[in-house]
N, C-alpha and C positions, 0 to 999 in steps of 0.2 A: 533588802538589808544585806544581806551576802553578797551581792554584786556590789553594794558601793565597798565593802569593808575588802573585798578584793581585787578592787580598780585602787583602791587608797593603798592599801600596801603594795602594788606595781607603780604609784606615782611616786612614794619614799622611794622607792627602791633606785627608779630610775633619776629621781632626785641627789642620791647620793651616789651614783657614777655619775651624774655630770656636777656635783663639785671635786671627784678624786680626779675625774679629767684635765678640769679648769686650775686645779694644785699644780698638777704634775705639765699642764704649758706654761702655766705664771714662771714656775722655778728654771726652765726650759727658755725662756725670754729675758730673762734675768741675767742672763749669762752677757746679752747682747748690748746694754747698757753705755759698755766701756767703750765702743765698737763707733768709727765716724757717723758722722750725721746722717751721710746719703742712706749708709746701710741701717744705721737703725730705722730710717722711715719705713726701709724696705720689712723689718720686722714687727715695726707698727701695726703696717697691712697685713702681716703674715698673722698678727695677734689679734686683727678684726676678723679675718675670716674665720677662724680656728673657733670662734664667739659662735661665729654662726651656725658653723657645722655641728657644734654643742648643741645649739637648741634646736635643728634638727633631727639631732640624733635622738634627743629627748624624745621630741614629738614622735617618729617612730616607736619608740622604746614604748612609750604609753598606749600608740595603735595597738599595737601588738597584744599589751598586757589586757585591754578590754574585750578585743577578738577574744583571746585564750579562755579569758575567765565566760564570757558569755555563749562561745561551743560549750566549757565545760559542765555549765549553769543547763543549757540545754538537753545535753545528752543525759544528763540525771534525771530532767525534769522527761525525759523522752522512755526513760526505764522505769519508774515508777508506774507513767500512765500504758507503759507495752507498747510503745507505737515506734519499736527500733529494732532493723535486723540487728543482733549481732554480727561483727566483725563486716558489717557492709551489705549488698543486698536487697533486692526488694523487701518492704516491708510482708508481703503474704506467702515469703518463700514457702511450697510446701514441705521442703527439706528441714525445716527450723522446725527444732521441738516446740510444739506447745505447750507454754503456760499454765494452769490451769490453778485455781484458785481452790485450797479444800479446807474442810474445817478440822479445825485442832485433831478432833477426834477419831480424821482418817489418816493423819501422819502418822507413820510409824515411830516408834522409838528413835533418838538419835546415840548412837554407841560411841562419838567420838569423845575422850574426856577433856579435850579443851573446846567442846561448843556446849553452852547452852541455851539453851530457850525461855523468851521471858513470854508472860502470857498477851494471848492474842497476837503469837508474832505469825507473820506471812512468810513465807518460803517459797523461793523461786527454786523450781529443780532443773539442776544443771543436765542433768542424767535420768532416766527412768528409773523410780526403784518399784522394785519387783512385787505384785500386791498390791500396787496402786494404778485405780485407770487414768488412761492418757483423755480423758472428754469427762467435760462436765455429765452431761447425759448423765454414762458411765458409775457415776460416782454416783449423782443422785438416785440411778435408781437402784442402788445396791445398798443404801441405806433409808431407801425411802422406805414407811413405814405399812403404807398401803399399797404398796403392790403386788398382785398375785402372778406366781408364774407358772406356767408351762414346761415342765420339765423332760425330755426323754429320756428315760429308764436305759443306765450302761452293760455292760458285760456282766460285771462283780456287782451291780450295785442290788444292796438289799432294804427291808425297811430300816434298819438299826442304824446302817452308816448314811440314809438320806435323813435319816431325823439327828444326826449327828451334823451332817454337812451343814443344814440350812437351820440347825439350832430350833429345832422345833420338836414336840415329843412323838410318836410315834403313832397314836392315835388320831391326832390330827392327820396326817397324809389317810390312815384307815377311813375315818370321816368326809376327808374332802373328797375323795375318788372310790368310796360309796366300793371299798376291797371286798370282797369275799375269799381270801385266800391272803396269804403274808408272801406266797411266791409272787414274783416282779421279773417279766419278760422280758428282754433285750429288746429297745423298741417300743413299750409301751410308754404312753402318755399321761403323765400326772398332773394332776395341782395342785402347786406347791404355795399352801399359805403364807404371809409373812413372819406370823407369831403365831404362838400354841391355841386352839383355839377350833373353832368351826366357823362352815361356810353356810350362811343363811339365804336361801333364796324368800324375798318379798311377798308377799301374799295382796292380793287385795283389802284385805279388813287389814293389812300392818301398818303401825305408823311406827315410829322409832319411839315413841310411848309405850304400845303396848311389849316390840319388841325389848324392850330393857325391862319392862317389868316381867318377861317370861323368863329371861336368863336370868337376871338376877346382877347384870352387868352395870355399871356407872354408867352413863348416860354420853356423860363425855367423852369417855376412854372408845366407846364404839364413835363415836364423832370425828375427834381427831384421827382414829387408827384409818376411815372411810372417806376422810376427807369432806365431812359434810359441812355444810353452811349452814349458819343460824335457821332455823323454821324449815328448813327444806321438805319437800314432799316427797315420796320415797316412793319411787316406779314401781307395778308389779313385775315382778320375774327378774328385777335388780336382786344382784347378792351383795350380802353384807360380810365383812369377816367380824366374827364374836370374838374378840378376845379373852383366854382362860374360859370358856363355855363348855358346856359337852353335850355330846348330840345322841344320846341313847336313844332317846324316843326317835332318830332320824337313823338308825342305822338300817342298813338294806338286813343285818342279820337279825334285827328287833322283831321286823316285824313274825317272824317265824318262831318268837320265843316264846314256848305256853307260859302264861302264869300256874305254878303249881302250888303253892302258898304264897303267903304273907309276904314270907321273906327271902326265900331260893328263886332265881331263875335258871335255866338249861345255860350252861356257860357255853354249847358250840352248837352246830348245826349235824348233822347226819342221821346215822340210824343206831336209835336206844334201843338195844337189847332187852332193856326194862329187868332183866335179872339178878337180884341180891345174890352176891356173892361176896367173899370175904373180906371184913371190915366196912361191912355197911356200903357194899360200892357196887355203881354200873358200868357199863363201858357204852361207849356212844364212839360207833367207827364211822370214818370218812377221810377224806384224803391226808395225809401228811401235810401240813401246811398251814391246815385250816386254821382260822383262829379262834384262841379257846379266852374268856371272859371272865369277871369273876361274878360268881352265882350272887354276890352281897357284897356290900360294904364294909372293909376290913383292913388290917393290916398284914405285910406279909410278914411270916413268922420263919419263914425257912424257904431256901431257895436253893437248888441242885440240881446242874444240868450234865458235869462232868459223872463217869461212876455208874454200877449197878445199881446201889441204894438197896440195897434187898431188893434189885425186883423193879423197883419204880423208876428207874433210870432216870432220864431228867424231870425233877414233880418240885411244887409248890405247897404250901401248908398256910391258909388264910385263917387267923383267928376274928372270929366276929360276934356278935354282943350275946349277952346269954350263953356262954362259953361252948357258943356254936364255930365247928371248924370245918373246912372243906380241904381237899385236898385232890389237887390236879396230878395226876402221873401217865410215862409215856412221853412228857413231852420231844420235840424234836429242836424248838428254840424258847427260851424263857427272857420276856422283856421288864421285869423288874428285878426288883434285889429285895432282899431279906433289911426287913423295921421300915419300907414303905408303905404309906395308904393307898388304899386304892378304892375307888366306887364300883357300885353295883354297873357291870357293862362296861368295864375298863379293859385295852388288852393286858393278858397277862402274859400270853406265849402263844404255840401252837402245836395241834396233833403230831406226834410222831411214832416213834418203833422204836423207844429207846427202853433199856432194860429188860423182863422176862414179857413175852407178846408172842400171840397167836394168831397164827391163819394165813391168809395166802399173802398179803403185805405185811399186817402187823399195827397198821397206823389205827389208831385208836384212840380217846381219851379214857384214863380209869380215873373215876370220879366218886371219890369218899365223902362220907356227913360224919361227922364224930357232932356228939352231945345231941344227937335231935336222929327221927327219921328221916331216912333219904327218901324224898318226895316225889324220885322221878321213877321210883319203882314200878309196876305195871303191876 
């Protein structure tokens, strides 16, 4: 439809220079009228050719206008489907930016105020912008939702700013890579889940049945995050990522945790002094680093890491049911804030030397009960 509506306005067009032509010889011939016989025959002939070269010229004029329109018919039809160098070229120059097709939700922002975007629009980029991969791959698997990665631990990098980078909470890396310590070596190797969550290795007796009925997880959301198929059967020693799970009973520091009641666990690993001393409290020493958990389910009531504190230098204050409180002090990094929840076996922080501390390091936890006996007495 475009090609004839644009052959038709170059046949008008060409139509009306060959009547402004045929004007401008008739009035041009006219002249010759007056003029003897011999020579007007001579301008007879001159007014038959002059006919002809007209609708030649015509016929040209029309070549031409259907060439134009049908390259330019082309070349649009040739950028839409991508199968044209710019400006000339092999079609696979590897010099030519590639293309690449992304979805709405990996374009950036557009800041110009005379462009805007209507939805589902595509975007060719002229330029590379910065943030955006040049390969599909690239794209997909930086938004793919099941993919687990391999990461090596940098210079500066710590747990806080890798559960920042890849938007995941901090526990999860503690879980995937089975930590015992919150320090991270230059060079060490992580796995880095793609959402918050743990990493479940298959058992024999597992089917994705029993596994959603242990966590407690939708059925689907572990499907789609795993990429599973309808009925699939589930290898042993395949892992799964749980999404929002938590893996207490999987942590390498659980299994070392006495049950002392009901309701307390040992928040860290080392050596309990077992000695009541003031405000109901023990100290449990072991490296700076370590990380320390919370003894119950509760919320944090107070969070201070900068400061002496009286004493406690960086500590925590968990209130929990039956106006039971614990209270972590010493720390050396604290990973929650004050009016969060947290579960029994959550990280909360880690041992350190901060405020009033004794002995050859210092690194220690001091660990309070307010409303209840402390359980871990000896």
């Amino acid at each position: 439809m475009v090609l004839e509506i644009a052959f038709l306005a170059c046949y008008l067009e060409s139509t009306a220079l060959y009547t402004r032509l045929s004007a401008v010889f008739n009035s041009f011939f006219n002249l010759f009228k007056s003029l003897p016989k011999k020579l007007r025959s001579f301008t007879a002939d001159l007014r038959e050719r002059h006919r002809s070269f007209l609708g030649l010229l015509e016929l040209v004029v029309l070549i031409l206008c259907f060439s134009l329109v049908t390259t330019v018919l082309g070349f649009e039809k040739s950028l839409v489907f991508g199968k044209v160098a710019v400006f000339g070229g092999p079609e696979n120059n590897s010099s030519l930016i590639q293309e690449t097709l992304v979805s709405a939700g990996a374009v950036p922002p557009v800041t110009s105020s005379g462009l805007s975007l209507k939805n589902n629009a595509i975007l060719g980029l002229a330029e590379p912008i910065s943030g955006l991969s040049t390969t599909t791959t690239d794209i997909l698997s930086r938004h793919s939702s099941n993919v687990v990665m391999s990461y090596t631990v940098a210079e500066n990098d710590n747990l806080e700013s890798l559960a920042k980078k890849f938007n995941i909470d901090i526990n999860t890396i503690i879980w995937a890579n089975n930590l015992n310590s919150t320090n991270l070596s230059s060079g060490d190797h992580l796995v880095i889940l793609p959402i918050s969550g743990i990493l479940h290795e298959v058992s024999s007796s597992d089917s994705l049945e029993t596994i959603v009925k242990a966590y407690g997880i939708d059925k689907e959301r572990i499907s789609i995050i795993n990429g599973l198929m309808e009925n699939e059967v589930l290898m042993p020693g395949e892992k799964l990522v749980i999404p929002g799970a938590t893996e207490k009973q999987k942590l390498s520091l659980n299994s070392s945790w006495p049950e002392k009641d009901n309701r307390l666990r040992m928040p860290t690993t080392g050596w309990n002094w077992g000695k009541l001393h003031a405000n109901n409290a023990v100290d449990i020493a072991n490296s700076c680093g370590t990380p320390v958990f919370a003894s119950a389910p509760g919320y944090i009531y107070q969070a201070e890491i900068d400061g002496w504190n009286n004493g406690y230098g960086g500590f925590l204050l968990i209130k929990h049911k039956n106006n039971l409180e614990t209270l972590y002090a010493h720390l050396s990094t604290i990973f929650v804030s004050s009016g969060a929840f947290v579960d029994q076996g959550d990280l909360i922080g880690a041992i350190g030397n901060t405020g009033k501390v004794d002995g050859h390091t210092g690194c220690h936890l001091h660990l309070e009960v307010h409303g209840g006996e402390n359980p871990f007495v000896k």
